[in-house]
C-alpha positions in Angstrom: -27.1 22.9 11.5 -27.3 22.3 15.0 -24.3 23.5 17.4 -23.1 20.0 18.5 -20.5 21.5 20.6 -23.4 21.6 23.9 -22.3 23.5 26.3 -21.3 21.6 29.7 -20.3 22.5 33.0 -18.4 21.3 36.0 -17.9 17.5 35.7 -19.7 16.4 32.5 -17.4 19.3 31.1 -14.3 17.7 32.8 -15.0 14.3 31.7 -15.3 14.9 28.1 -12.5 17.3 27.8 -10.5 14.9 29.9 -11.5 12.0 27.6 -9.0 11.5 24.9 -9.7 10.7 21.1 -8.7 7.7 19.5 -8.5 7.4 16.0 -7.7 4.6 13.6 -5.4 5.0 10.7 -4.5 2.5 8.2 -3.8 2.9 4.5 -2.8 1.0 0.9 -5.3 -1.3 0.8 -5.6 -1.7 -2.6 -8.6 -3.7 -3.1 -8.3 -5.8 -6.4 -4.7 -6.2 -6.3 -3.2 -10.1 -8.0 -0.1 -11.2 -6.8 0.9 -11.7 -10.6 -2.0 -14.0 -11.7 -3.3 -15.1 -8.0 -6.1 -13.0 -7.1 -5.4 -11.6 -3.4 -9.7 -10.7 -2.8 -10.7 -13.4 0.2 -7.7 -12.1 2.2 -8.6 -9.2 1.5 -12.2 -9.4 2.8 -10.8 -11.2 5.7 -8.4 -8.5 6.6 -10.8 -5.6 6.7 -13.5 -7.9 8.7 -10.1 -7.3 11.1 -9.6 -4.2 11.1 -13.1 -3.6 11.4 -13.3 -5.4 14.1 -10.4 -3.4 16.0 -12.1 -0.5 15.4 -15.4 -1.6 17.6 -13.1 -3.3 20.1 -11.2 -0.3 20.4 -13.8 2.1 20.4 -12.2 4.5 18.3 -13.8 8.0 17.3 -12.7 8.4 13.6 -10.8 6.2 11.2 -8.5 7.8 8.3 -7.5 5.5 5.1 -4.6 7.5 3.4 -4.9 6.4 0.0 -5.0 3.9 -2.6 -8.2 2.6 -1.7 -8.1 0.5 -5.0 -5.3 -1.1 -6.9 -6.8 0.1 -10.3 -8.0 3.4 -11.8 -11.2 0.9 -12.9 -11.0 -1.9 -10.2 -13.5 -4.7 -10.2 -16.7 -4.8 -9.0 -16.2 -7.3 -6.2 -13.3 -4.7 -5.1 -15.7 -1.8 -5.4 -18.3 -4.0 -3.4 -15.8 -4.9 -0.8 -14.8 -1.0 -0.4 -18.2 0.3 0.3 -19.4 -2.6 2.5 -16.5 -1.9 4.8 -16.5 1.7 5.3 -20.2 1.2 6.3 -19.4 -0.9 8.6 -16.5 0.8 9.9 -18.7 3.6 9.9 -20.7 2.9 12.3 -23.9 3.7 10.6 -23.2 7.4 10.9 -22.0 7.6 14.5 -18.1 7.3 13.3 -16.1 9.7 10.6 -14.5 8.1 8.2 -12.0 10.2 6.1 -10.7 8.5 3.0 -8.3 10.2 0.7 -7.0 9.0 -2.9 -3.8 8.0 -3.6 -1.8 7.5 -6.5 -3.7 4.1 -7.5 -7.0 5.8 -7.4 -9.0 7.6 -9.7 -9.9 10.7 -8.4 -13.0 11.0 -10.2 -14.0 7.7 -9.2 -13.2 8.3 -5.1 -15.4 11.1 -5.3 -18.3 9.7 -7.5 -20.3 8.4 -4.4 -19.8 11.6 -2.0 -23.5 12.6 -1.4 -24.5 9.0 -0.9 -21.3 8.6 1.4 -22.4 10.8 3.6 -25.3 10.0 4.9 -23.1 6.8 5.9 -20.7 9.1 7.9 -18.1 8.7 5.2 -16.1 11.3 3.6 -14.2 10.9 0.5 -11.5 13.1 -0.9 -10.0 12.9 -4.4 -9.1 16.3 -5.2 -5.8 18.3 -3.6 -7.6 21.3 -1.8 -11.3 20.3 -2.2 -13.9 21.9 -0.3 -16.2 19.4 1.4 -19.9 20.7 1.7 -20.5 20.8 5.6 -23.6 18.1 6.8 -24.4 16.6 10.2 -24.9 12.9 10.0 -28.4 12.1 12.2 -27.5 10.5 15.8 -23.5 10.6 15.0 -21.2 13.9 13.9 -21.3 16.9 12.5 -18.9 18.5 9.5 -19.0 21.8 11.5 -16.4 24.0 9.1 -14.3 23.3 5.9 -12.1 25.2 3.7 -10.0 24.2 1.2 -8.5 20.7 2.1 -9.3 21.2 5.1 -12.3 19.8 7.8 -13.6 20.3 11.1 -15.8 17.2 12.7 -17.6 17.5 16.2 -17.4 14.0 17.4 -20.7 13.0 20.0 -18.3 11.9 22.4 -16.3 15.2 22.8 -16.4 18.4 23.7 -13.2 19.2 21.2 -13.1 19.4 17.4 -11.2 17.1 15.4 -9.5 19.1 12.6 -7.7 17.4 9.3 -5.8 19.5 6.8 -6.1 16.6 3.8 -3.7 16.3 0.9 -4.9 13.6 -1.6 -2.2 12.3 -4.4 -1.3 15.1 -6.8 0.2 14.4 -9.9 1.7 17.6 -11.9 -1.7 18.2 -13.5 -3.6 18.1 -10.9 -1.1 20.3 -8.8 -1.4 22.8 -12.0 -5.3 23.0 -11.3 -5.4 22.7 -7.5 -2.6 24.1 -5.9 -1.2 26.4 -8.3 2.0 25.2 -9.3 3.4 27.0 -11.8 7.2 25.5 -13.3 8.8 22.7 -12.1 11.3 25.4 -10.8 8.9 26.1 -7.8 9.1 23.2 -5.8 6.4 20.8 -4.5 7.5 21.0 -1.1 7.3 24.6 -0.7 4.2 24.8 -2.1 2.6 22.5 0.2 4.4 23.6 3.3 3.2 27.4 2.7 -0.9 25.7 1.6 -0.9 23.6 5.0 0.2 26.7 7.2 -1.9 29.1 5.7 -4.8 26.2 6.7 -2.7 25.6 10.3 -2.9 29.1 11.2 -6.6 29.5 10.5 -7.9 26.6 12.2 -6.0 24.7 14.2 -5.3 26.4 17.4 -5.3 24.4 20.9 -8.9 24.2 21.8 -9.1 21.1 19.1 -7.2 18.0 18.3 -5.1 19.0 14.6 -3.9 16.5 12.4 -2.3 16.4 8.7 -3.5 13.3 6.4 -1.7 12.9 2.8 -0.7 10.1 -0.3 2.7 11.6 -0.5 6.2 10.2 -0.7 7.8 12.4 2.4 11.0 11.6 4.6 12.7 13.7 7.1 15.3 16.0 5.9 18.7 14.9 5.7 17.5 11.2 6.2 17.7 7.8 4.3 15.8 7.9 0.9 13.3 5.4 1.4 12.4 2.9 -1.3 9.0 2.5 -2.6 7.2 -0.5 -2.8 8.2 -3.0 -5.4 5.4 -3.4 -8.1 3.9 0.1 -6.9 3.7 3.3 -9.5 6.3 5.7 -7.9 5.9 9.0 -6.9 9.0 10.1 -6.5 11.2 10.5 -9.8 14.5 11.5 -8.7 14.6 14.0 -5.9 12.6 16.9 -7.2 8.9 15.8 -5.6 10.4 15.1 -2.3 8.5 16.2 0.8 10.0 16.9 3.5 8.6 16.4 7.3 10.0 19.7 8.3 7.6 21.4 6.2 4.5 20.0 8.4 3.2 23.2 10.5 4.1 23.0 14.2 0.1 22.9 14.9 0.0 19.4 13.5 -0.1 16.4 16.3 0.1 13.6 14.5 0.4 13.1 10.1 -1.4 9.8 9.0 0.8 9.0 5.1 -0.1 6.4 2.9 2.1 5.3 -0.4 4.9 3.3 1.7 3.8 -0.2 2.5 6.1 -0.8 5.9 5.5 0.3 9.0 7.8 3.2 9.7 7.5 6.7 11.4 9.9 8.9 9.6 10.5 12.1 12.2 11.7 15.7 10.8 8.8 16.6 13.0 8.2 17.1 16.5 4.5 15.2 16.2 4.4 11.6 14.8 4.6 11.4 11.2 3.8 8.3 10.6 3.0 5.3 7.4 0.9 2.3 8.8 1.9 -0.5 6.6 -0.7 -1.7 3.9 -2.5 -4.3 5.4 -1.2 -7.6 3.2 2.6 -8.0 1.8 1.5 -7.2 -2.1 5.2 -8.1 -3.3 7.5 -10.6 -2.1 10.0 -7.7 -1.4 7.1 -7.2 1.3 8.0 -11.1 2.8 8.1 -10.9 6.5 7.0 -7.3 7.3 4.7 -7.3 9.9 1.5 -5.5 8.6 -0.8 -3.7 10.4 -3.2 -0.3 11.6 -2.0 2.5 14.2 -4.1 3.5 17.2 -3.9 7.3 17.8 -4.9 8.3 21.7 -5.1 12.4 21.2 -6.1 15.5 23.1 -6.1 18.8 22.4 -2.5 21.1 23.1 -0.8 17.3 24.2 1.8 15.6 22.7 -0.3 12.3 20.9 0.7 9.0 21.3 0.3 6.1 19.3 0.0 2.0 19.2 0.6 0.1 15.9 -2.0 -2.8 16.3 -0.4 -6.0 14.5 -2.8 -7.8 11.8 -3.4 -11.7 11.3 -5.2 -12.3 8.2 -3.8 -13.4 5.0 -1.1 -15.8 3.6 2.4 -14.9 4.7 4.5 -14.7 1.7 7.7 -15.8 1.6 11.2 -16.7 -0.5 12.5 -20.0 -0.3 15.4 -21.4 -2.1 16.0 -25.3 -1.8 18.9 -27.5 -3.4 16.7 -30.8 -3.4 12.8 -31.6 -4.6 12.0 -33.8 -1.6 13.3 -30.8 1.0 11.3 -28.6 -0.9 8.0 -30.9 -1.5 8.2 -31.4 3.1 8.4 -27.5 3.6 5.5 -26.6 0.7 3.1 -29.6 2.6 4.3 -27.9 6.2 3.0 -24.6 5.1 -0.1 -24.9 3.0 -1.3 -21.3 3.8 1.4 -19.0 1.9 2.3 -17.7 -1.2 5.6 -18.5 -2.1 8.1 -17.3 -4.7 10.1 -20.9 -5.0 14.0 -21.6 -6.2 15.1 -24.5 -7.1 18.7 -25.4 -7.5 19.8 -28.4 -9.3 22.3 -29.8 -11.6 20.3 -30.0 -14.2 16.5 -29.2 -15.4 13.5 -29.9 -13.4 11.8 -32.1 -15.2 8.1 -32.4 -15.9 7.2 -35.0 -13.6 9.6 -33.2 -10.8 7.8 -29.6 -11.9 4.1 -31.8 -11.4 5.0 -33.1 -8.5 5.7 -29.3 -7.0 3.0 -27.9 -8.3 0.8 -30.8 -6.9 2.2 -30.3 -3.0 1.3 -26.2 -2.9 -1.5 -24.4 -4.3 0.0 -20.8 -3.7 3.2 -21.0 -5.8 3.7 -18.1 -7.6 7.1 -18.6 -9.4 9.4 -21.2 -9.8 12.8 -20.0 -10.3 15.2 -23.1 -11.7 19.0 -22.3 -11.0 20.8 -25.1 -13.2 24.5 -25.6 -11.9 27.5 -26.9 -13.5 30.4 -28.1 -12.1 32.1 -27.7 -15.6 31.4 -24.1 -15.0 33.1 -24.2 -11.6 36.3 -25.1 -13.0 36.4 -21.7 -14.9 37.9 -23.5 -17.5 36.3 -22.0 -21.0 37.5 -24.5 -23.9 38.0 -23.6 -27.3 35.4 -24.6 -30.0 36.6 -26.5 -33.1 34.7 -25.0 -35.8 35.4 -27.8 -38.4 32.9 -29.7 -36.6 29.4 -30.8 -37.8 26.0 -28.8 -36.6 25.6 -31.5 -34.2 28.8 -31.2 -32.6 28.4 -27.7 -32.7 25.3 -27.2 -30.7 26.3 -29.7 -28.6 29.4 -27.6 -27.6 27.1 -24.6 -27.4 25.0 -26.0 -25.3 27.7 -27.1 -23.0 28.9 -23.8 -22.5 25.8 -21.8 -21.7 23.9 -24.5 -20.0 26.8 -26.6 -18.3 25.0 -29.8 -19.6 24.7 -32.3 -22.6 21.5 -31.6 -24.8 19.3 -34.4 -24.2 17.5 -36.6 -26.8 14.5 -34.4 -27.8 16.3 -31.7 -28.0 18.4 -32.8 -30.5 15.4 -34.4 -32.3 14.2 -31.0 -32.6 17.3 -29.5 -34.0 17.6 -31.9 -37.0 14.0 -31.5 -37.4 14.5 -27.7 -37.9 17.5 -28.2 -40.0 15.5 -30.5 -42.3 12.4 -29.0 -42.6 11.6 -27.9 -46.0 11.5 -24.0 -46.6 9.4 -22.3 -48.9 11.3 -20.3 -51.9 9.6 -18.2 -54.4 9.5 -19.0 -57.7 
């Protein structure tokens, strides 16, 4: 391999060294996701052709996706297509790193698979905790000038500094068995990690180069608010025996690019960043009005970094809406036609087929309709008693009165004496 590091003098010297590194980082895309049975895949091409493009307006030097690349373990093909078409392009043909990680939604296997193609497109994929990435220089763009276990050093054409990243995909307990040596569940996750990502710190990163931490982990600052995962997402933390704490990041780091946590937040415990970037769509309606979106990182070597979050357009907002009448409801669906919507309807008694049609028919991106049937019986907090000499008519009707708040109607009663008079079979 070439040395890409050329060696400069007076004011070409001073201008790349002076010339800060930006870097991109986003996470949790999870390319095939459904928002129960509505398939989330255009706004998903649409957001990425975003982010894409922020990356070429920005200029940036590297981009780092932190995980759960896919939804699925065996995502679709349109997914898989979608995946590899936009890291090409975010790529850069070559000329721009782009370091993606698994997550917990990945296959690690499957993240991997493509490596040796990948690379000649500038992209490097990591599945494994501690994996060793086989150094390679990328014609007219950057070189992998060292590696180590989970760790890589890139010489970027526009820089005279390294960019280093210690990398920590998802690690379930087998996979921490195999890769980083975890004995018993007595020895705990976060020492472990803390002592691997020193013992990598101290090695490499010193102040000639620009050092940062990437990793799919659940971590918060110590002593701080347990944060709640995502709704719908497979947890990683199970109790509080997995928890990662900030405090164990190694004082060489500048900035730590997480995935796993779909809001925006940057958590401390650390004198650098340590930062989550938000997926790039709400998944889950828990996720209604967060404002998604990628983070900008302007480094330089031995200087505090500091960092933008760049907002994100594309896709349909999702939101909860609860309405006491149809017609309020039916104006708001045909004032928003581009959301997805989780919908409750409150009445005093059930929707009925031509009300739930005539929903249905304003909105194409209703997900759930939640009926709430109230009773102004049930107000009064009265509960009567139930004669039990009645007939089965009476009887269900009272029933049905109590836990509905409302008179069975005709069909439903046609249906009960039906069942009651239908003719069972008796062996002989």
């Amino acid at each position: 391999m070439r040395q890409r590091q050329e060696k400069l003098t007076g004011s070409a010297f001073l201008s790349k060294l002076e010339h800060s590194m930006k870097i991109l980082h986003t996470a949790d895309w999870h390319l095939g996701k459904k928002l129960d049975y509505f398939s989330r895949l255009e706004e998903q091409r649409e957001v990425l052709a975003e982010i894409s493009e922020i990356a070429e307006r920005e200029q940036v030097d590297a981009i780092i996706i932190a995980g759960d690349l896919f939804d699925t373990f065996n995502p679709p093909v349109e997914a898989v297509e979608l995946l590899y078409k936009t890291l090409r392009r975010l790529s850069n043909n070559g000329e721009r790193p782009v370091i993606a990680i698994a997550g917990n939604h990945d296959s690690a296997d499957r993240i991997d698979a493509p490596d040796a193609l990948a690379r000649e497109c500038g992209i490097i994929f990591v599945g494994y905790p501690k994996a060793r990435v086989v150094p390679f220089e990328v014609q007219h763009g950057y070189a992998l000038s060292k590696t180590d276990d989970g760790f890589i050093e890139l010489l970027l054409p526009r820089h005279n500094y390294p960019l280093r990243i210690i990398h920590t995909p998802f690690a379930n307990e087998l996979r921490l068995k195999q890769f980083l040596g975890l004995e018993s569940k007595e020895q705990k996750l976060n020492e472990l990690l803390h002592e691997h990502w020193q013992t990598v710190a101290d090695a490499y990163c010193d102040e000639q180069g620009v050092n940062m931490l990437t990793a799919h982990l659940y971590m918060l600052r110590r002593g701080g608010e347990i944060l709640e995962e995502p709704e719908g997402e497979k947890p990683i933390k199970v109790g509080h025996a997995d928890l990662i704490y900030s405090d164990g990041i190694p004082r060489q780091i500048q900035y730590t690019a997480l995935g796993h946590l779909h809001r925006f937040q940057e958590i401390g415990g650390h004198p650098a960043p340590v930062v989550y970037p938000s997926s790039p769509l709400a998944y889950s309606f828990a996720e209604a009005g967060q404002e998604k979106g990628v983070v900008i990182i302007d480094a330089k070597p031995a200087q505090p970094v500091t960092y933008a979050k760049i907002p994100l357009k594309s896709g349909r907002a999702l939101h909860r809406k609860k309405f006491l009448h149809i017609d309020e409801a039916v104006a708001w669906l045909h004032a928003n036609p581009y959301a997805l919507i989780e919908l409750t309807l409150v009445s005093n008694t059930f929707l009925s087929s031509a009300e739930l049609k005539r929903i249905h028919e304003a909105h194409d991106g209703i997900i759930h309709i939640i009926p709430v049937v109230k009773s102004e019986e049930m107000i009064e907090e009265k509960v009567q008693s139930i004669n039990l000499d009645q007939d089965i008519d009476a009887l269900f009707k009272d029933y049905f009165q109590y836990r509905l708040g409302q008179e069975p109607n005709h069909e439903i009663m046609q249906l009960l004496n039906e069942v009651i008079n239908s003719n069972t079979e008796t062996e002989d």
